[in-house]
N, CA, C and O of each residue as an XYZ file, in Angstrom:
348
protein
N      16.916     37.397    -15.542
C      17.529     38.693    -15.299
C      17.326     39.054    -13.838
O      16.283     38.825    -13.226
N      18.318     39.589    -13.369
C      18.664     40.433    -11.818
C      17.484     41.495    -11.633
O      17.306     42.449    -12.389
N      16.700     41.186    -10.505
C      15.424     42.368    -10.363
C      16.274     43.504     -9.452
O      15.628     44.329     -8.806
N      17.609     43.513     -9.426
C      18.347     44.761     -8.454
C      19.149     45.203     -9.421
O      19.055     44.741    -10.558
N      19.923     46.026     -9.145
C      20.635     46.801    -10.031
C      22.200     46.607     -9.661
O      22.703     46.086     -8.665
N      22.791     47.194    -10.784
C      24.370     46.967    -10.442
C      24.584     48.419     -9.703
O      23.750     49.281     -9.427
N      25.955     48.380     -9.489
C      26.760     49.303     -8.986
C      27.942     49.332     -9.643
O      28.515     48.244     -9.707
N      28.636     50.540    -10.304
C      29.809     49.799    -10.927
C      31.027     51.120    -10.207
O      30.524     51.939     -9.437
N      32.009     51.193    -10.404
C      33.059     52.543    -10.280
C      34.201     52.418    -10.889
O      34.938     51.523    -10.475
N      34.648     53.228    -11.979
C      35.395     53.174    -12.940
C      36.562     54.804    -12.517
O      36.355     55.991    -12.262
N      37.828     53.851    -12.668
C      38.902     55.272    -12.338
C      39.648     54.848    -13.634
O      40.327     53.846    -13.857
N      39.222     56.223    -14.661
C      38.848     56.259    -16.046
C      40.943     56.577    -15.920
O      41.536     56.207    -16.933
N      41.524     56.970    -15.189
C      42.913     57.387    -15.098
C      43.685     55.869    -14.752
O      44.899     55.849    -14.958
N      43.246     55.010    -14.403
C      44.152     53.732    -14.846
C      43.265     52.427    -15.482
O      43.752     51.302    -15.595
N      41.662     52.832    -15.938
C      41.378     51.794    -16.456
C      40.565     50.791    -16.090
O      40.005     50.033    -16.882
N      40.448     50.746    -14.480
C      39.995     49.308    -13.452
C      38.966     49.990    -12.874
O      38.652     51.068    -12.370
N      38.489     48.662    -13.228
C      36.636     48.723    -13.149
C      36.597     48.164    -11.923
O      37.319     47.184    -11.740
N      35.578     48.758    -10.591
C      35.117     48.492     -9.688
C      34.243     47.293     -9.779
O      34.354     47.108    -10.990
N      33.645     46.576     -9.468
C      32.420     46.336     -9.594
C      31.787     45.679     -8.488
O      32.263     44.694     -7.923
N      30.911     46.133     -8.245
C      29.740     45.337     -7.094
C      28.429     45.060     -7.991
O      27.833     45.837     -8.737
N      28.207     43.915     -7.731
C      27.204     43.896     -8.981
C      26.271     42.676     -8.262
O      26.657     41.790     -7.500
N      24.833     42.958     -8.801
C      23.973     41.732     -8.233
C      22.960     41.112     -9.792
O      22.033     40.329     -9.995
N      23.785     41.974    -10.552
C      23.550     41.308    -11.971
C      24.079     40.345    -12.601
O      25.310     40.345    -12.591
N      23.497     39.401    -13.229
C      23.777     38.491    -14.209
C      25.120     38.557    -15.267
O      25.744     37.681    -15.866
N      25.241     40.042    -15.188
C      25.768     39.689    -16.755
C      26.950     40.077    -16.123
O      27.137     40.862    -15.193
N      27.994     39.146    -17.025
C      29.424     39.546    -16.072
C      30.213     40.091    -17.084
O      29.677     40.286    -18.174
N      31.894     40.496    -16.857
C      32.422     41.250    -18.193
C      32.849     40.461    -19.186
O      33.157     40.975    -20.261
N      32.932     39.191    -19.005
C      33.426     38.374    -20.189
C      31.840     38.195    -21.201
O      31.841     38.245    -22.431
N      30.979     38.052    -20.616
C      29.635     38.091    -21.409
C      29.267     39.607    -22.021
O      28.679     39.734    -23.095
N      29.645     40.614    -21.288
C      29.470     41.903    -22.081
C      30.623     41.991    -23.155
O      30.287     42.485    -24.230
N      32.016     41.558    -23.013
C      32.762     41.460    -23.987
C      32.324     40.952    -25.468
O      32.482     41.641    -26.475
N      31.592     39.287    -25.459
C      31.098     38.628    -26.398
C      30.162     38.906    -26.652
O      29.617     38.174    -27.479
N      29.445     39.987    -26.187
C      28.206     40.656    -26.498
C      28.589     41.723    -27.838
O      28.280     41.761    -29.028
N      29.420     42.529    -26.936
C      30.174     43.957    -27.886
C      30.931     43.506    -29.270
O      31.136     44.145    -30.302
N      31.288     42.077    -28.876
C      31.907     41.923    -29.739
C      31.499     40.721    -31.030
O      32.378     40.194    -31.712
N      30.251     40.471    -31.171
C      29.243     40.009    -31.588
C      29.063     38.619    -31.724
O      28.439     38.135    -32.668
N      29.950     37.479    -30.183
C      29.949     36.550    -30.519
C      29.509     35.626    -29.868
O      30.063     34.547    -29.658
N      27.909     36.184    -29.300
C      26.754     35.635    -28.562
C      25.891     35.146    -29.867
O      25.250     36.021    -30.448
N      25.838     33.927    -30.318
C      25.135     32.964    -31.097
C      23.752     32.265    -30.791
O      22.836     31.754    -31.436
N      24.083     32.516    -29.443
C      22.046     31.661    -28.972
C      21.312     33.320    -28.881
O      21.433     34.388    -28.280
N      20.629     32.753    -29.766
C      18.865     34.075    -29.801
C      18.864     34.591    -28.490
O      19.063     35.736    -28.083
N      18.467     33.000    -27.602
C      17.948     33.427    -26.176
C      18.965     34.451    -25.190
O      18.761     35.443    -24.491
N      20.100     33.668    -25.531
C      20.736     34.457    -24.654
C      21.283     35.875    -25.197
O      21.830     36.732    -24.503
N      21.066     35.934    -26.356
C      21.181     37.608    -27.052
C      19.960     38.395    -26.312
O      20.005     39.161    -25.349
N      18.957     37.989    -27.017
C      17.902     38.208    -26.095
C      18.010     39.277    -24.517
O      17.915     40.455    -24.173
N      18.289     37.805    -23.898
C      18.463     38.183    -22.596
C      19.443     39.360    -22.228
O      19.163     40.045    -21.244
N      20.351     39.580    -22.815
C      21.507     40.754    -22.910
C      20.904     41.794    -22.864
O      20.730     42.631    -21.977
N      20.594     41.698    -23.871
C      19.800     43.296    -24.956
C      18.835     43.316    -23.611
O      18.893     44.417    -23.062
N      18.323     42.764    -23.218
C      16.879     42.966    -22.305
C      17.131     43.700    -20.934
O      16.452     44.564    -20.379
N      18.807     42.845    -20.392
C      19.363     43.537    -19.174
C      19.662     44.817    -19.640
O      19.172     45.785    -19.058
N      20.408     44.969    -20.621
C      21.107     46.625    -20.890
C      20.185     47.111    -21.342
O      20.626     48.158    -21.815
N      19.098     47.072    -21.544
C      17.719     48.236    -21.710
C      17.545     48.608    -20.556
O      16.927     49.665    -20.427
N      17.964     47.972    -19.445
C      16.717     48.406    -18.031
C      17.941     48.368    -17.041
O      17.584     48.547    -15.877
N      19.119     48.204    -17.187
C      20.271     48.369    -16.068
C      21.584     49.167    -16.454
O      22.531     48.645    -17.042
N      21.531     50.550    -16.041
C      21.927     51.640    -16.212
C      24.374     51.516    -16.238
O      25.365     51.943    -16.832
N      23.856     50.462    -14.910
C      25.111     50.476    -14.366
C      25.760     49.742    -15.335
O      26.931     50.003    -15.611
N      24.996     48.620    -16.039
C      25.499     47.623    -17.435
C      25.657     48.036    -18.374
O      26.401     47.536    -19.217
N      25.004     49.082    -18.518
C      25.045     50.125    -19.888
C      26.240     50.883    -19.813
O      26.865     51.238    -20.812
N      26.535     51.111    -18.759
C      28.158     52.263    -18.411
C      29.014     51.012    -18.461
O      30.011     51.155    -19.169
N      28.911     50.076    -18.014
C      30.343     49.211    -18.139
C      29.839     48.590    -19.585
O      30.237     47.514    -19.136
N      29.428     48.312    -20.663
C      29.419     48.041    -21.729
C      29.989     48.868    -22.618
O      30.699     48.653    -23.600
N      29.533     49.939    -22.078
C      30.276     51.666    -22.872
C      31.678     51.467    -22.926
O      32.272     51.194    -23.969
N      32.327     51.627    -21.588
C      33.658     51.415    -21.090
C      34.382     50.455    -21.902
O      35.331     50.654    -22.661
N      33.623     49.114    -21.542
C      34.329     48.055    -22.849
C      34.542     47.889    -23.897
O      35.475     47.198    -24.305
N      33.390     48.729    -24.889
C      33.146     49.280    -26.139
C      34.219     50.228    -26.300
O      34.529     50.420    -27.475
N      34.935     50.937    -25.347
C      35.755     51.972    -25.739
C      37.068     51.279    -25.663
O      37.939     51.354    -26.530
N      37.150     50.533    -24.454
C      38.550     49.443    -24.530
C      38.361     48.606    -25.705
O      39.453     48.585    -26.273
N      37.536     47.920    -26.341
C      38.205     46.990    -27.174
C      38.301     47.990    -28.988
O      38.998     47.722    -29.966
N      37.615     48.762    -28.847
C      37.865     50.217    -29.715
C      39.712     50.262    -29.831
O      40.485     49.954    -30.739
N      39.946     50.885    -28.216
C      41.297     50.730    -28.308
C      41.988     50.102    -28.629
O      42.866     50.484    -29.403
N      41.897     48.557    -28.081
C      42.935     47.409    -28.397
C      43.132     47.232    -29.757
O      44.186     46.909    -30.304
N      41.994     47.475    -30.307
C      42.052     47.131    -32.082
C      42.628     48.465    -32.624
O      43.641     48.383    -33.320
N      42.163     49.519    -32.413
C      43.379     50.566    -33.049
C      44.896     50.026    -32.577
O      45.712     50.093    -33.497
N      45.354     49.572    -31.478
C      46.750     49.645    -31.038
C      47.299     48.129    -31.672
O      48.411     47.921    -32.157
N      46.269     47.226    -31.528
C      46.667     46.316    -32.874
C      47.094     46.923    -34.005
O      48.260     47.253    -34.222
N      45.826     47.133    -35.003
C      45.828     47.976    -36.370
C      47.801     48.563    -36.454
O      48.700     48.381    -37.274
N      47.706     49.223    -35.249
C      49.082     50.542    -35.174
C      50.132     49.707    -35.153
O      51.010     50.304    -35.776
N      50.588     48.579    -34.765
C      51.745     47.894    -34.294
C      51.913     46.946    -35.939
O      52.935     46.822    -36.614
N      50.567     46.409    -36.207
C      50.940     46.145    -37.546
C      51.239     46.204    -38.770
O      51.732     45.328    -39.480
N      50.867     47.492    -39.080
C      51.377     48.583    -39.510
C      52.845     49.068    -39.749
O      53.376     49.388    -40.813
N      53.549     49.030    -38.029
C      54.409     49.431    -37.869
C      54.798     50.914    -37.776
O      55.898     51.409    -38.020
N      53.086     51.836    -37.163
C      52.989     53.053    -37.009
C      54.041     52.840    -35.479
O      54.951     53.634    -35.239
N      53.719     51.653    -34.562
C      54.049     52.068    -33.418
C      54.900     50.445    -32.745
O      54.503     49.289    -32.592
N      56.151     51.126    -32.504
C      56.858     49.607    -31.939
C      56.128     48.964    -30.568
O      55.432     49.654    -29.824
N      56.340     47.823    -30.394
C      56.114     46.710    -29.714
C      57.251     46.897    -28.248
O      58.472     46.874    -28.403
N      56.591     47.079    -26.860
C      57.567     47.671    -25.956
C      58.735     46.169    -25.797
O      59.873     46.337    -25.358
N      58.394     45.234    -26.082
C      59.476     44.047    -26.109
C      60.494     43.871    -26.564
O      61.076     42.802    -26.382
């Protein structure tokens, strides 16, 4: 684990994540984190261990947690056929 901290900046009005970061964990690993499909102990482990103690990882995990929240409602909605497909 990164003994410095991240930096992150999020413009919550289109979505895109800043990031300056001197941490380990990048967004495709917080993705498979959130989304529960980190399988080695160790490296679960190691996750859980950064986002206890790095503030800035904890806000962009949030963020992602709320995007893939979304994507799966707007899935859910299209299959359904609550909501057309812009294609």
């Amino acid at each position: 684990m990164a003994d410095t901290e991240c930096m992150a900046e999020f413009d919550l009005t289109t979505g895109h994540a800043h990031t300056f970061t001197s941490c380990d964990l990048s967004d495709e690993e917080l993705e498979r984190f959130l989304m529960g499909c980190v399988m080695d102990k160790a490296e679960l482990s190691r996750m859980e261990e950064h986002l206890a103690h790095c503030p800035a990882c904890t806000k962009r995990a949030e963020w992602l947690a709320d995007y893939i929240c979304t994507m799966k409602e707007a899935q859910r909605l299209l299959a359904v056929g609550q909501v057309k497909s812009l294609n």
